[in-house]
C-alpha positions in Angstrom: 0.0 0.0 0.0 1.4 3.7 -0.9 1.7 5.9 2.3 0.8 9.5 1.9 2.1 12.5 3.8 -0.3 14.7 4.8 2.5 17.5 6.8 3.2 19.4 3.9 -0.8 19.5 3.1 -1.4 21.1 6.1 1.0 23.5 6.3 -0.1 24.5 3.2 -3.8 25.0 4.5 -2.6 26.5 7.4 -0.6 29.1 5.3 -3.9 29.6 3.0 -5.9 30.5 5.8 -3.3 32.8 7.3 -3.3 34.4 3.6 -7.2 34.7 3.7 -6.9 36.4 6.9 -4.4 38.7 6.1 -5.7 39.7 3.1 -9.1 40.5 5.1 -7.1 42.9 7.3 -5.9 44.7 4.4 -8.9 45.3 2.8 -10.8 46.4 5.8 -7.7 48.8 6.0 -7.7 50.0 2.8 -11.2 50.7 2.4 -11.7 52.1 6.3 -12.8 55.3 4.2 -16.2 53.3 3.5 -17.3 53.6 7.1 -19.0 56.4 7.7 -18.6 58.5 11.7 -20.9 60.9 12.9 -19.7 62.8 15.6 -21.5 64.4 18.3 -21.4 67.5 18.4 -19.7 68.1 15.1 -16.9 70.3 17.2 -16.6 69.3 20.8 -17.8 71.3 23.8 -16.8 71.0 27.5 -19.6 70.9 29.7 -19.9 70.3 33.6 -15.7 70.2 33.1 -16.4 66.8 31.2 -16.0 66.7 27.4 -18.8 64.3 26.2 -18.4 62.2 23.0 -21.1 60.5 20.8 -20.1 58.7 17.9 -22.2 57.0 15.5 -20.8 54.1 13.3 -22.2 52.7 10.3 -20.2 50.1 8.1 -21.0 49.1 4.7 -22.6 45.6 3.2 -19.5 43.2 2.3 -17.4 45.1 4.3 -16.6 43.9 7.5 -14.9 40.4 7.4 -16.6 37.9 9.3 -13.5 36.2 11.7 -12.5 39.8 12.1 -12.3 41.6 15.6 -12.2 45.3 15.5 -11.3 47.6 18.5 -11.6 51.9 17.6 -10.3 53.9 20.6 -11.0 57.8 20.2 -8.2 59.7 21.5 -7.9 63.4 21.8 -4.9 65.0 20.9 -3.5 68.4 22.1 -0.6 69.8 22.8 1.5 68.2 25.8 -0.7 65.3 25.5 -3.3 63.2 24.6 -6.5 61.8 26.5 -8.0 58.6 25.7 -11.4 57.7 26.1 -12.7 54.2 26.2 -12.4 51.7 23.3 -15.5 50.1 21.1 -14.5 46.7 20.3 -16.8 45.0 17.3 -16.7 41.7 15.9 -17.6 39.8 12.5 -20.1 37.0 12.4 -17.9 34.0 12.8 -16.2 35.6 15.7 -17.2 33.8 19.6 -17.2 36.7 21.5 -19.8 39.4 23.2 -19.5 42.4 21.5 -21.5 44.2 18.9 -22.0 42.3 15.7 -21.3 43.8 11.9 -22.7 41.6 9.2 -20.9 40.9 6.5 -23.9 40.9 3.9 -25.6 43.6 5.5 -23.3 45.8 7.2 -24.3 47.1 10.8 -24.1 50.8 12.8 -22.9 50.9 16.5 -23.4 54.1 18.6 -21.0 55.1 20.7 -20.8 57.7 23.8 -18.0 58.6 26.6 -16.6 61.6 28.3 -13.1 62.8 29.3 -12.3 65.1 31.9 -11.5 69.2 30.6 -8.0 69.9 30.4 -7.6 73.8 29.1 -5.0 73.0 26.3 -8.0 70.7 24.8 -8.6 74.1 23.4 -6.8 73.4 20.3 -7.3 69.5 19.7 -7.8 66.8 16.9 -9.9 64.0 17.8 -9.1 60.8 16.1 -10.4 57.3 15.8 -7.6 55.0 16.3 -8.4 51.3 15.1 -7.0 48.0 15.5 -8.4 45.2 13.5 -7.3 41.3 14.1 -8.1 37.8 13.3 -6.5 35.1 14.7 -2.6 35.9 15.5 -2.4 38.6 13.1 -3.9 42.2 13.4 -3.6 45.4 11.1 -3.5 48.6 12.7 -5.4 51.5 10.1 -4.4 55.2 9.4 -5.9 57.3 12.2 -9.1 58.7 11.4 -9.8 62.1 12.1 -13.3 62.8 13.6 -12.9 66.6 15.3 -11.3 69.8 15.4 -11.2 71.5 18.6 -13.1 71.6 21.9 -15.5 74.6 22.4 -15.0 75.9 26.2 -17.2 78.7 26.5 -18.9 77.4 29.7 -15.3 77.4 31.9 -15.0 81.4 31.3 -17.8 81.9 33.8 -17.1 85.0 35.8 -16.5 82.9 39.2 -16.9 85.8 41.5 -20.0 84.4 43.7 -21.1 87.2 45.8 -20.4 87.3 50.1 -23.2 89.5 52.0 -22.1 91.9 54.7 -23.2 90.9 58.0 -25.9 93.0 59.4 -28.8 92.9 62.4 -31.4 92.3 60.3 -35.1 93.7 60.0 -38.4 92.1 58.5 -39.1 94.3 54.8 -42.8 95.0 54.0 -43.1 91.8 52.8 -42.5 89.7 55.8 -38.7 88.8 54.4 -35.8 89.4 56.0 -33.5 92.0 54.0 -30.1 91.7 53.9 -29.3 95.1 53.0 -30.9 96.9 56.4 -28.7 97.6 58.8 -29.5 98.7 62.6 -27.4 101.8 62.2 -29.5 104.8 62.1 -28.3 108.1 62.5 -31.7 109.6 63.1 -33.5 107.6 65.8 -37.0 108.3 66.5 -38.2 108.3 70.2 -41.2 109.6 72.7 -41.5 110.2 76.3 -45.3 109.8 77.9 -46.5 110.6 81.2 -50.6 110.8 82.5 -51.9 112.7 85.3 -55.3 111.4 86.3 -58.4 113.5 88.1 -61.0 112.2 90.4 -64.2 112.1 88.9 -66.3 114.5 87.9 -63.2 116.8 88.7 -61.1 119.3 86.4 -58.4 120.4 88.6 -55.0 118.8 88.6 -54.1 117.6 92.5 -50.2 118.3 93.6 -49.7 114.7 94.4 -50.0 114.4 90.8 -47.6 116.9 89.6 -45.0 115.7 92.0 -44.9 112.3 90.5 -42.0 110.5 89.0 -43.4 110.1 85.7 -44.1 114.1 85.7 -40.6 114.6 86.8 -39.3 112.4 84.3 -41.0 114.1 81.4 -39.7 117.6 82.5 -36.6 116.0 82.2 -36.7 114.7 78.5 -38.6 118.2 77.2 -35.3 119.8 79.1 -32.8 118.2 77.2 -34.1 119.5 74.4 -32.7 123.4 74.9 -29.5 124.0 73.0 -29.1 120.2 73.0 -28.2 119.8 69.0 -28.7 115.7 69.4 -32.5 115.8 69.8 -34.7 117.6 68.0 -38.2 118.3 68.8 -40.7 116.5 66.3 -44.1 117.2 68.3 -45.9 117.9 71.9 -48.9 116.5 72.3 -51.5 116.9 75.4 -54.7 114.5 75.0 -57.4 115.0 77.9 -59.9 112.0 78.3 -63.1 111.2 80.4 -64.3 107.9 81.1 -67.1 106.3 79.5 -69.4 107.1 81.9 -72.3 109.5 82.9 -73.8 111.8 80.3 -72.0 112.3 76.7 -73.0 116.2 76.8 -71.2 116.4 80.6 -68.2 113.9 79.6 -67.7 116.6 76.7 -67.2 119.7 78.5 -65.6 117.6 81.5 -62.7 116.3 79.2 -62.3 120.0 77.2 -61.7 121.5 81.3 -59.0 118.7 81.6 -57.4 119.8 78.5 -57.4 123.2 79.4 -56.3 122.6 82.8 -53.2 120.5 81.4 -52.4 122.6 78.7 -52.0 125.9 81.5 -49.6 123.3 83.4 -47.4 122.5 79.9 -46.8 125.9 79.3 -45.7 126.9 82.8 -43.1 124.4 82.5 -41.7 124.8 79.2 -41.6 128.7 80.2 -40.0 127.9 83.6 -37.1 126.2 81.1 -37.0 128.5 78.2 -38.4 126.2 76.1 -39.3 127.4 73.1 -42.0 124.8 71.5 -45.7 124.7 70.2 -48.1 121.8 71.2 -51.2 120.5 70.3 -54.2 120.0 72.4 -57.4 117.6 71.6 -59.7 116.2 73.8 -62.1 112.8 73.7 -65.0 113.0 75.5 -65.8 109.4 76.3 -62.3 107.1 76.2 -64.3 103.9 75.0 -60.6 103.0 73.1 -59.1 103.0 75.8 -61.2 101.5 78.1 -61.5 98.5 75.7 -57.4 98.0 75.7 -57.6 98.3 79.2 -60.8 96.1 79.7 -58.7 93.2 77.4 -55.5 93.3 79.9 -57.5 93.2 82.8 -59.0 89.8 84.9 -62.4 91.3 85.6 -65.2 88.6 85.4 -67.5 88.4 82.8 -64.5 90.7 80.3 -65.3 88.7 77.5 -69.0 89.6 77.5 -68.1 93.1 78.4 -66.0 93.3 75.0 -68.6 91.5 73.2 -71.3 94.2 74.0 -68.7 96.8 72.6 -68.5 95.1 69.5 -72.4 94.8 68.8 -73.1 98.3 70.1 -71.8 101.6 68.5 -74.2 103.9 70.6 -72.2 105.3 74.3 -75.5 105.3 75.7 -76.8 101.8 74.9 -73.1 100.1 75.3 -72.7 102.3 79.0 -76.7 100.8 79.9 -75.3 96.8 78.7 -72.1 97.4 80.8 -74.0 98.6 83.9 -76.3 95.7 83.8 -73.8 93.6 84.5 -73.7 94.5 88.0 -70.9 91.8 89.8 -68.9 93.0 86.1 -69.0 96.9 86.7 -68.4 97.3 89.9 -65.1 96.0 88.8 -64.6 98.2 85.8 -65.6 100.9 88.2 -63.2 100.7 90.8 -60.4 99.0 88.0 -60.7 100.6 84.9 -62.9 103.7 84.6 -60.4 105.9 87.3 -57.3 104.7 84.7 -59.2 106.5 82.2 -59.9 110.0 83.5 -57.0 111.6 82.5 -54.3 113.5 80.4 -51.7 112.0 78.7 -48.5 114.3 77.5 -46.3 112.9 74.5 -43.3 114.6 73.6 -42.0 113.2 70.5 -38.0 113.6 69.2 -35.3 112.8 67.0 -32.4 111.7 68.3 -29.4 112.7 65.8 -26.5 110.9 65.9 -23.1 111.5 65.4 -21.7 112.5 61.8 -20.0 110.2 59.4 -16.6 112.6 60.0 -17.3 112.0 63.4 -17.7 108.2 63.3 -14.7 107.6 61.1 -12.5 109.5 63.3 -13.6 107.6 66.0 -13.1 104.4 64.6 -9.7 105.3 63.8 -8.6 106.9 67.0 -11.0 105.6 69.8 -13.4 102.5 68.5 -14.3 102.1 71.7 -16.6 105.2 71.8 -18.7 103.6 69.0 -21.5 101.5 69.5 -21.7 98.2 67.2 -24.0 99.5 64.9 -21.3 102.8 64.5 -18.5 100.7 64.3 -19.7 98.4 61.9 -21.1 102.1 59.9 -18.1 103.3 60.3 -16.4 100.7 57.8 -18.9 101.2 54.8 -18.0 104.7 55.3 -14.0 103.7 53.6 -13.1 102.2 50.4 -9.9 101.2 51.6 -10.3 97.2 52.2 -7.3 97.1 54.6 -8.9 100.6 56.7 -12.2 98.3 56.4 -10.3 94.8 58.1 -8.7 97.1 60.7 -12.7 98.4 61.9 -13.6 94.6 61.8 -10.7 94.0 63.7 -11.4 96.4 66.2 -15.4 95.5 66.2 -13.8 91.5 66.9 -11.8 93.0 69.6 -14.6 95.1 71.4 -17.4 92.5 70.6 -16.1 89.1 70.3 -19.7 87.2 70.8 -21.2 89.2 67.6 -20.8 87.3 64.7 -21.2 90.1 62.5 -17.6 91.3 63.2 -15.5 87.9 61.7 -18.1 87.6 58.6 -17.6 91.3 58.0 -13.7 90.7 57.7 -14.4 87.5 56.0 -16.3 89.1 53.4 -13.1 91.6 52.9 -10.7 89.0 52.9 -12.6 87.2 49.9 -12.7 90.2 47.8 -9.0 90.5 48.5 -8.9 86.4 47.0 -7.7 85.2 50.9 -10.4 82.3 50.2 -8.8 80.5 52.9 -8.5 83.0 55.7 -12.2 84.5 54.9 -13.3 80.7 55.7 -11.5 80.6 58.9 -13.6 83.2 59.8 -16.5 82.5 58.2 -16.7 78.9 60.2 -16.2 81.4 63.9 -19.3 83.4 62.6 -21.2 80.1 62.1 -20.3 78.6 65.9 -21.9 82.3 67.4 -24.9 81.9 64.6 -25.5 78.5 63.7 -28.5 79.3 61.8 -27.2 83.0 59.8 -28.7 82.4 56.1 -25.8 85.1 55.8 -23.1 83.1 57.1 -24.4 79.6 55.3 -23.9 82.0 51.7 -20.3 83.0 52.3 -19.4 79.7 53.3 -20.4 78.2 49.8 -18.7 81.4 48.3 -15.5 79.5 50.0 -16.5 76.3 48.9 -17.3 77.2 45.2 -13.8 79.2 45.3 -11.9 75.7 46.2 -14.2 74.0 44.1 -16.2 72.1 46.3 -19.7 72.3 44.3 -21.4 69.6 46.9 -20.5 71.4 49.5 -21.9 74.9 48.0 -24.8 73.9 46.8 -25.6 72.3 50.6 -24.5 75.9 51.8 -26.4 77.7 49.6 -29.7 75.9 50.3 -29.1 76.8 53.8 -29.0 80.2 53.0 -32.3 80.6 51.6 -34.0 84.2 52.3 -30.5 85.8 52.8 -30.8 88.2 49.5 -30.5 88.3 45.7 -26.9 87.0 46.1 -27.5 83.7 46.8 -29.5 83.5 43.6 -26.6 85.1 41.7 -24.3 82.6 43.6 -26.5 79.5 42.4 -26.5 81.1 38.9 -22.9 80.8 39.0 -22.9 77.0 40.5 -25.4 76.1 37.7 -23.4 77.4 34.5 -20.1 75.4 36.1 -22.2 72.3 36.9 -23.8 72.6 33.1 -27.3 73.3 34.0 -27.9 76.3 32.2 -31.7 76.5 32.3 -31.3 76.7 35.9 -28.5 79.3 35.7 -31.1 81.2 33.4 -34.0 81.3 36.2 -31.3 81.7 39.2 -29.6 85.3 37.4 -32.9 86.5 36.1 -32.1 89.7 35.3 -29.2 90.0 37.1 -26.6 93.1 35.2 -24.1 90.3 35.8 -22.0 89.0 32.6 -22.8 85.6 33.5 -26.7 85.9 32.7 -25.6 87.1 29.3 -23.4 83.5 29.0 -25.9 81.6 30.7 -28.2 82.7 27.7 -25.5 81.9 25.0 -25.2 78.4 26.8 -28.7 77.7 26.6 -29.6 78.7 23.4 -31.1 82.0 23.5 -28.4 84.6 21.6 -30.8 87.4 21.4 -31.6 87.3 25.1 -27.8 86.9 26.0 -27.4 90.3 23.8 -30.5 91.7 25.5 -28.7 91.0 29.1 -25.1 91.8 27.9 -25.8 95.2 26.4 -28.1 95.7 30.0 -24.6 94.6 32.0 -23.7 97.8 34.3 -20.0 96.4 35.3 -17.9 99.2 34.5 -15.1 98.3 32.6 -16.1 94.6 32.2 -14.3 93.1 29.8 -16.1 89.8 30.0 -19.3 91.5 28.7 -17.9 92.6 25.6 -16.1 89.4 25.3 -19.9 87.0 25.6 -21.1 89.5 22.9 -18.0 88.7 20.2 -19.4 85.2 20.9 -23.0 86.1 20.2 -21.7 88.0 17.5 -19.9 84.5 15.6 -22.6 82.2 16.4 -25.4 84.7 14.9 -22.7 85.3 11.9 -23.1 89.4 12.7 -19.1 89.7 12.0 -19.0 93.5 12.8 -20.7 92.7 16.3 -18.0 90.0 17.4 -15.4 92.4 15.6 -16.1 95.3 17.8 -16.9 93.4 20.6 -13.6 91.1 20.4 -11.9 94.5 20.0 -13.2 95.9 22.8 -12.7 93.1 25.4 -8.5 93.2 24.5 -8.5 96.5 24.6 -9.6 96.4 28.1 -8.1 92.7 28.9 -5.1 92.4 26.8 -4.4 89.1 28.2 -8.0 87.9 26.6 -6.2 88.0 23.2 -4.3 84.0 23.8 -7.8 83.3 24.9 -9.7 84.6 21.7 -6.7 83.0 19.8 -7.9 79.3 21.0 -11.5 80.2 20.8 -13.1 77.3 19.2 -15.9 79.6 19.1 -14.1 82.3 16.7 -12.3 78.8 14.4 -14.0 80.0 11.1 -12.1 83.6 12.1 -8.9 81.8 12.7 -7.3 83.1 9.4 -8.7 85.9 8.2 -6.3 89.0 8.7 -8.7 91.3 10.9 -8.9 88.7 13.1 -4.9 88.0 13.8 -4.4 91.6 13.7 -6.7 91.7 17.0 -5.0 89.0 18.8 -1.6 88.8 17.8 
């Protein structure tokens, strides 16, 4: 029998397969232009400091071999580096693995997303599709494929200068809310002094134990202090002469009109014994029934309730005097209690007291802080535009009031202006342990915290300072636009003259808006302002707008000229000559 060897047949299969593979490889490779990539968005953007990638695939019929593995990795390249995002890996027909099938026959589409983290020199990039194609032991790497030019990084040039609130003792506005921006000082301070004598009944004539009393002796006092005394100034004297409820209306009437005379005789006597120099006015109510019901309601008299019920159903003195009386256990009470309270005169003297001056206050606070009160001191600093004359005040206000928190979040607030993010949060954090629950201090904390960075931690800050003013919604505004929610950053800014409601427009869409709020922008000298409109300008194709605008913002930022220059946002400009004139 003949013997065959069958070696060399193998090898010679072996080596036909190996050529059938191969030759796969290199036609995939050479005709890699027949797979079409749609990139999402056509130029990249940075959003949330993530640049997000969507790809979409599609691969001709009789194209993709069916042993064949395929793995595309997009990488972005800049200068300094390249960032890689994650690889796609697809396989042919034939091929026992798990990842997305391409028919040979029918061709097949893969979509494809991923994000990379911002660097700025992304600026100026080239994203390419790097692919790898193998069956069995051999593999064919292809010519890079170029997908993208550039990153678009208008979101990172958000003004991030989130606004700190001076600390203040705060007052309720009309509408119930706290306002951050009313401060106890008061230069002019309204005030009153009142004092009563009272009469027997029936009676007109003031008794000397009433004169001697020390609510008499008091009020000579306070209308004394008014000659040659520049700090108060008179605003009114009033004398008001009352009879109680009681007894004939007619008779009540004359009776109270004697006790006004008889009080105003005694006024004038006194101001004359001081030389003062001051006009009052006189009225008289003949039957106190106002009083005698705010009296009535802080009194423990039985049956008060039905007594203040009567006064509400009757209007008539006669018929609500007749209910009272028939009550008899009640008014022998309000008889003894209440109706001797209200046969009477009342004098009011009313004044301004005037503080000291603002030369006055910032000498003071210069030479002798002690002599001001908190709410001077802490005046006394608005009244400088110096920031380091304004930390010394603080540091005196620290000094003389160490348990008001006001003091170390007023220097904080100075220190952050000054960029000392760290410092202003040292004493931001020694406010907070005084006032654990200052919607004030809660906002200049996130201003720290979105300063480092921190976004958690601001947004949890800022929530807590809800009610503390229009800053926190300017400071949220800011938050939103770095954490890519521009809709929010729209409704937090509203119409805010900051720049950044102008880019928080631009970012979500609405150009003419972002003009409307850029060209409304009241920053003196901002630069950014003009800058946002150059961008409106190229993305509405007005070229004389982002000409003039661009031209503007260097002028005033030189330095914003290597920013333009990378501006994925000006790349159609890139070469024309107007353009390189204005940032070269």
């Amino acid at each position: 029998m003949r013997k065959f060897n069958f070696k060399p047949l193998a090898i010679v299969a072996l080596a036909a397969v190996m050529l059938s593979g191969c030759a796969s490889l290199q036609k995939m490779k050479k005709n890699a232009n027949l797979i079409n990539f749609k990139t999402t968005p056509e130029v990249l953007e940075t959003h949330a400091g993530k640049v997000d990638l969507a790809i979409d695939g599609k691969f001709p019929a009789k194209y993709f071999a069916k042993k064949v593995t395929m793995v595309a990795t997009p990488v972005l390249k800049y200068e300094g580096g390249e960032k890689t995002f994650e690889p796609v890996t697809l396989q042919g027909q034939k091929v026992k693995a798990n990842n997305k099938v391409i028919s040979l026959s029918t061709g097949g589409s893969f979509a494809y997303k991923d994000a990379v983290p911002y660097a700025e020199a992304m600026r100026l990039s080239n994203l390419e599709l790097r692919i790898t194609a193998s069956q069995g032991a051999k593999s064919v790497d292809f010519a890079p494929i170029q997908l993208a030019k550039g990153v678009i990084a208008t979101p990172t040039l958000v003004v991030n200068y989130p606004t700190p609130i001076l600390g203040v003792k705060r007052e309720k506005n009309t509408t119930g809310k706290y306002d951050p921006n009313i401060d106890e000082f008061q230069r002019i301070v309204p005030d009153e002094y009142t004092a009563d004598i009272k009469y027997l009944i029936n009676k007109a004539d003031i008794r000397k134990e009433e004169l001697t009393k020390d609510e008499i002796a008091k009020l000579n006092e306070y209308n004394k202090a008014l000659a040659n005394n520049p700090s108060r100034k008179l605003r009114s004297m009033e004398v008001s002469s009352y009879a109680s409820p009681d007894g004939a209306l007619d008779l009540n009437a004359k009776l109270a009109e004697k006790r006004m005379d008889a009080s105003s005789k005694f006024l004038t006597k006194e101001l004359k014994k001081e030389e003062i120099e001051a006009e009052f006015k006189t009225k008289f109510t003949a039957e106190d029934w106002d009083g005698f019901k705010e009296m009535m309601g802080k009194s423990n008299i039985q049956d008060k309730e039905l007594i203040l019920r009567v006064l509400s159903m009757y209007t008539d003195p006669e018929v609500r005097e007749r209910e009272i009386k028939n009550l008899s256990a009640a008014f022998t009470g309000v008889a003894s209690e209440i109706l001797p309270q209200l046969r009477r005169s009342k004098f009011t003297t009313s004044i301004d007291l005037i503080g000291k001056s603002d030369e006055e206050i910032a000498a003071l606070a210069d030479s002798d802080p002690s002599k001001l009160n908190p709410a001077e001191l802490l005046y006394a600093a608005t009244l400088t535009k110096d920031a380091n004359k304004k930390l010394a005040i603080y540091n005196s206000f620290m000094k003389q009031f160490p348990n008001d928190w006001r003091g170390y979040n007023n220097a904080g607030m100075v220190l952050v202006k000054q960029g000392k993010t760290a410092d202003a949060k040292s004493l931001f954090e020694k406010a907070e342990k005084l006032n654990n629950n200052e919607p004030i201090i809660k906002n200049n904390l996130g201003v720290c915290a979105l300063k480092e960075g921190d976004l958690a931690k601001a947004e949890t800050y800022f929530g807590a300072a809800s009610g503390a003013g229009d800053a926190v919604n300017n400071n949220l505004g800011i938050l939103s636009i770095i954490k890519g929610d521009y809709a929010k950053a729209v409704k937090y800014l509203g119409d805010s003259d900051s720049p950044n409601t102008g880019l928080a427009k631009i970012l979500a869409g609405d150009n003419n808006g972002a003009l409307k709020s850029l060209e409304n922008c009241t920053w003196e000298g901002c630069y950014w302002k003009e800058y946002f409109k150059a961008v409106v300008g190229a993305r509405t194709a007005k070229e004389n707008l982002m000409y003039e605008s661009l031209e503007k913002a260097v002028k005033m930022k030189p330095e914003l000229k290597k920013t333009a220059a990378t501006d994925m946002e000006f790349a159609k400009f890139f070469n024309e000559a107007k353009f390189k004139e204005i940032v070269k």
